[in-house]
N, C-alpha and C positions, 0 to 999 in steps of 0.2 A: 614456638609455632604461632602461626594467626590465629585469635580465637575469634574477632570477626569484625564487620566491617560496619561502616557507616557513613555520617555525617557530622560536623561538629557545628559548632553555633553563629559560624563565618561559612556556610557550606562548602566547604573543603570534604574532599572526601579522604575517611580517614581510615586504618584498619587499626585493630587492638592484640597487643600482645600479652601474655600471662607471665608474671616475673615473680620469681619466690621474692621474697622483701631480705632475706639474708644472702643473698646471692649478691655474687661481684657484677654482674647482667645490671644489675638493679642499682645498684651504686656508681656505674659505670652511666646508664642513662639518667637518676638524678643530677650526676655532675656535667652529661651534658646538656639538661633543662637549663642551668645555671649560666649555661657560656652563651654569652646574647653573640657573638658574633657569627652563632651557626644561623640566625632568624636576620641577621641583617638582609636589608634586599627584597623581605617576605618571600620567596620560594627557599627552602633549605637546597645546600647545594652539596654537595664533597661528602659529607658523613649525614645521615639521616637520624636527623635528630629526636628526640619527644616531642609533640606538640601540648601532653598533657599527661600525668601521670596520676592516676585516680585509684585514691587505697582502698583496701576492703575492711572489714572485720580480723580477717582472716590473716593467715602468713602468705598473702600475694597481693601484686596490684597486676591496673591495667596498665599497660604501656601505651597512649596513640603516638601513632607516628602518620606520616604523610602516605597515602597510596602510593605508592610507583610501584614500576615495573621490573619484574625481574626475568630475570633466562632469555635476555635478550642476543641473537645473535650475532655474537663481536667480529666473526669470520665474514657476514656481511655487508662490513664498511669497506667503503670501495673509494675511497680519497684519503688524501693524506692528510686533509683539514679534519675527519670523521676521526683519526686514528688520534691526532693531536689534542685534539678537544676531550675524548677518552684518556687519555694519559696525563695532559693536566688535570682534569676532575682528581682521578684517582691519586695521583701525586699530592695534592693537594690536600685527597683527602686525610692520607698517611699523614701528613707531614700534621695536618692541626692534630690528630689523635697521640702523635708520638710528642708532640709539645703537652701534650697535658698527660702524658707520662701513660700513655691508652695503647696497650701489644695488641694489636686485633687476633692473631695469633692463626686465623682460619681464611686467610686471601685465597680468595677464587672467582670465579666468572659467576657461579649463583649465590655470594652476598655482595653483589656490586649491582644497586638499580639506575632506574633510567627515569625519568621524570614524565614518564607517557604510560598509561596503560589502557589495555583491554582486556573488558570483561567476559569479554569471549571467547577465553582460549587462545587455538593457535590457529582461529577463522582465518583466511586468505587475505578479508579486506583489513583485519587487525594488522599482522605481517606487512603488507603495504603501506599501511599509514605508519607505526613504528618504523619502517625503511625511512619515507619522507621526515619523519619526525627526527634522526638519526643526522639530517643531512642539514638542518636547519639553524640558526644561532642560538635558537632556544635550549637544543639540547644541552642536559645534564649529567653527569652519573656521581652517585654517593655511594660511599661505603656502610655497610648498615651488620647487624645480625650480630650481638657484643656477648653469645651464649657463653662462649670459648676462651673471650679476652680477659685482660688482667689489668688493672691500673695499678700502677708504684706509685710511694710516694712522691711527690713535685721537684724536688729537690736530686731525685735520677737520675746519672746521667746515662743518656741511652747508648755512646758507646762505649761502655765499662758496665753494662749492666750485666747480672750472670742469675741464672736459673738451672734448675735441676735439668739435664740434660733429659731424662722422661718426655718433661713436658713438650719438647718437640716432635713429637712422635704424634699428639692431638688436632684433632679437622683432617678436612680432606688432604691428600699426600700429592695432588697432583702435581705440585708447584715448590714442594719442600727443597729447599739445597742438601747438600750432606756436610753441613755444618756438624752432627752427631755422628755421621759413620763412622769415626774412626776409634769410637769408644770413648769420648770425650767423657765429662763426670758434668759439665754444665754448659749453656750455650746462651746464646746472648738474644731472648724475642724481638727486639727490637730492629737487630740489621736480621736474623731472620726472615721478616718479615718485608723486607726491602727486596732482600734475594726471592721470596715470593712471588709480588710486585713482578720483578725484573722479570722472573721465568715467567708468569703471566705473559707477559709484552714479547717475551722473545717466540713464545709458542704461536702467539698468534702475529705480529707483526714482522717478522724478518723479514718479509716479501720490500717490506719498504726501507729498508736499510739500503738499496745501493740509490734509491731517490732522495731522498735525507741521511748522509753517512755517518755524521754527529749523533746518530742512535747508537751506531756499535760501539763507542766510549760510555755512550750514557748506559747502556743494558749490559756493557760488561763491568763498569763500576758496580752496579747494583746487585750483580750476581756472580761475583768475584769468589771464588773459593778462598783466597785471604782474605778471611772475615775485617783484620785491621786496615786494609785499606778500601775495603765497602763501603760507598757515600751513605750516611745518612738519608732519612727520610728529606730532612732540612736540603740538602748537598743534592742530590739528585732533582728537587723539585726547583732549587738555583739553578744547574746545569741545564735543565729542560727551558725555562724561561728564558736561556739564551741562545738557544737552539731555535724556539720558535720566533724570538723579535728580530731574526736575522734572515728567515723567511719570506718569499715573496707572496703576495697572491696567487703565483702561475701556480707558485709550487704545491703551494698547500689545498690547488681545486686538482692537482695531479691527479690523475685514478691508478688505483694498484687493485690487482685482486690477489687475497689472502689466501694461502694455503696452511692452514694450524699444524703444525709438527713440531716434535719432541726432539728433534735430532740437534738442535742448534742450542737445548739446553746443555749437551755432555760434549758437544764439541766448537766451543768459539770458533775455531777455525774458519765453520763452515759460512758464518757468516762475515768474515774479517776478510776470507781470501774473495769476497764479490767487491771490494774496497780497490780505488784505485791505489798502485804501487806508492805515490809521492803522499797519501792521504795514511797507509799505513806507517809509513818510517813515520810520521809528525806526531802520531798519538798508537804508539808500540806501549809507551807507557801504562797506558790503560788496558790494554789487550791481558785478561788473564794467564796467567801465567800457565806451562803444563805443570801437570801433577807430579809430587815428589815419588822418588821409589820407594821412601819409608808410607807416602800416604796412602799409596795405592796396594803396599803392603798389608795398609792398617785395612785398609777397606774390605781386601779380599779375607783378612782374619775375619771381620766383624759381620760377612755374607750372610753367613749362620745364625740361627739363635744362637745355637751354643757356645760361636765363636764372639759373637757382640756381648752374650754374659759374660764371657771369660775376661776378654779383652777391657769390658769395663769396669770389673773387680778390680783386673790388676793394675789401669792407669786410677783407678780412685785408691786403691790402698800404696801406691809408687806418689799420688797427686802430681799426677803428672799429664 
């Protein structure tokens, strides 16, 4: 939580967080004080980093980090330039966290900030100026909030990583894949967190899939029920940077307006069949696949408590 706010000695305005000193929270922002490539530039950008971390006496420090802005409304970007510049940030941010071996593990729209704030609330002319601020080459967005995350050691590789299948059940569930529903015994934080990512993007942006089509390959990589062929943090944020240097101006000052829905998380379809005919056959590749009948078996077992204990007894004592 913030414990509160200030200035620091470059007047920047800064806010302070309370970190146990034995916590992974806490080890996770020492190692990102260390990585000078988050301060290149002086504005932090992709992952919000420490600007200072000040010990106590005690079993805690402060945390400073950079003010920005959070709860910002992603549903009211209204270009395609607005939606791009959001998804590299955020790509980006993934992608330096998952090289330094960092699961965020808790992806959602309230730990993702914006490089603008007010201290006003949710005053009318704040909302206004964050819109313009939104639309501008200034804007940012980083990934921040490390309560929930995990770092492995360096040496990781993050797609052969495996964890107790529990731990994905932790942070908010809006964006969760069903990488566990079938009673697995372990699952992998790393492309979990991709498929998070992804369901992010598709909830709020499929409005801009039939403007830019090369989304529904990139957002069904990322959220691919076959964990083994789900890009990478690295793989998707390659894929994305070639999506947008192939872009015109026209396209990217395009306006779309968003409508956020859940539906195009459990059904690709709905977003593949707004695709023209000659653009699906070229990349069917990517289009996830439907569900097996053994999975959807497993899924309708595991519905239950009772069925997701049973069912996960008997694939960890089968290891299977």
């Amino acid at each position: 939580m913030r414990f509160a706010s200030g200035q620091d000695a470059e007047g920047r305005d800064i806010i302070f967080k309370l970190v146990d000193l034995e916590s992974m929270e806490y080890q996770i922002y020492k190692h990102l004080s260390e990585c000078a490539a988050l301060y290149v530039g002086g504005s932090p950008a992709c992952v919000l980093p420490p600007t200072a971390i000040v010990h106590s006496p005690y079993q805690f420090a402060f945390v400073a980090m950079p003010m920005w802005g959070t709860r910002f409304p992603i549903h009211n970007f209204d270009s395609i330039r607005q939606i791009f510049t959001f998804i590299r940030c955020t790509l980006t941010g993934l992608s330096f966290l998952h090289e330094n071996k960092i699961a965020h593990r808790d992806i959602h729209d309230t730990n993702i900030a914006v490089n603008w704030y007010c201290g006003h609330g949710h005053h009318e002319t704040c909302a206004q100026r964050l819109s313009e601020h939104s639309r501008s080459p200034l804007a940012a967005y980083a990934l921040f909030d490390f309560d929930l995350s995990l770092q492995l050691p360096l040496e990781t590789d993050v797609k052969r990583c495996r964890r107790p299948a529990l731990e994905a059940f932790i942070g908010k569930r809006s964006y969760h894949p069903a990488d566990v529903y079938q009673g697995e015994s372990h699952y992998n934080p790393f492309a979990f967190d991709v498929a998070c990512l992804g369901n992010l993007y598709l909830y709020h942006f499929a409005e801009a899939i039939p403007i830019v089509p090369l989304l529904a390959p990139l957002f069904a990589r990322m959220t691919t029920h076959v964990i083994n062929e789900r890009f990478s943090a690295r793989e998707a944020l390659h894929f994305y940077s070639q999506i947008e240097a192939g872009l015109s101006p026209v396209v990217l000052d395009e306006g779309v307006v968003l409508q956020p829905c859940f539906d195009a998380l459990d059904e690709p379809d709905l977003y593949w069949s707004s695709l023209p005919h000659d653009f699906q056959a070229k990349w069917r590749p990517y289009e996830p696949p439907p569900l097996s009948r053994t999975t959807r078996i497993l899924r309708w077992i595991a519905s239950t408590h009772t069925g997701y204990r049973s069912l996960a007894f008997l694939r960890r004592s089968l290891r299977i």
